[in-house]
N, C-alpha and C positions, 0 to 999 in steps of 0.2 A: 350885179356884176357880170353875171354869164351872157344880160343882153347884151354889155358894151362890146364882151367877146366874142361874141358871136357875131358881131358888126365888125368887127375888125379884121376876123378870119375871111367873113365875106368878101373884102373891101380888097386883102390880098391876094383872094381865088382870083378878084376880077382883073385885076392892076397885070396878074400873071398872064392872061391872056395877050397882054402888048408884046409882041416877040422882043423890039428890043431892051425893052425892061427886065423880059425873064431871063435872056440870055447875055445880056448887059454886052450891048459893043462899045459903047462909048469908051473911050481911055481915059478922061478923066471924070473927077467924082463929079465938079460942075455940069459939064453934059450930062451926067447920070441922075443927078440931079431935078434939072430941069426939064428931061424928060419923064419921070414920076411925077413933075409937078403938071405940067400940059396931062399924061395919061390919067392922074386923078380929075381933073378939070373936068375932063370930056366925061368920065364916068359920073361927078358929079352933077355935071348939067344933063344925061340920059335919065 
């Protein structure tokens, strides 16, 4: 259980790195959305 956690804390260190994910400018949740889904993508094809 602590691997999964510790996969997951990783997963959001990295996600934090996208400026505008950590600081969220989109206005709505859809944009906010779909940019976590593009910044996970890329993190998981690296």
């Amino acid at each position: 259980m602590y691997k999964a956690r510790h996969l997951m804390e990783n997963f959001y260190c990295r996600l934090k790195q996208y400026r505008a994910i950590a600081t969220r400018y989109d206005k709505t949740a859809r944009n906010f959305l779909a940019g976590i889904h593009l910044a996970a993508a890329v993190i998981w094809l690296n």
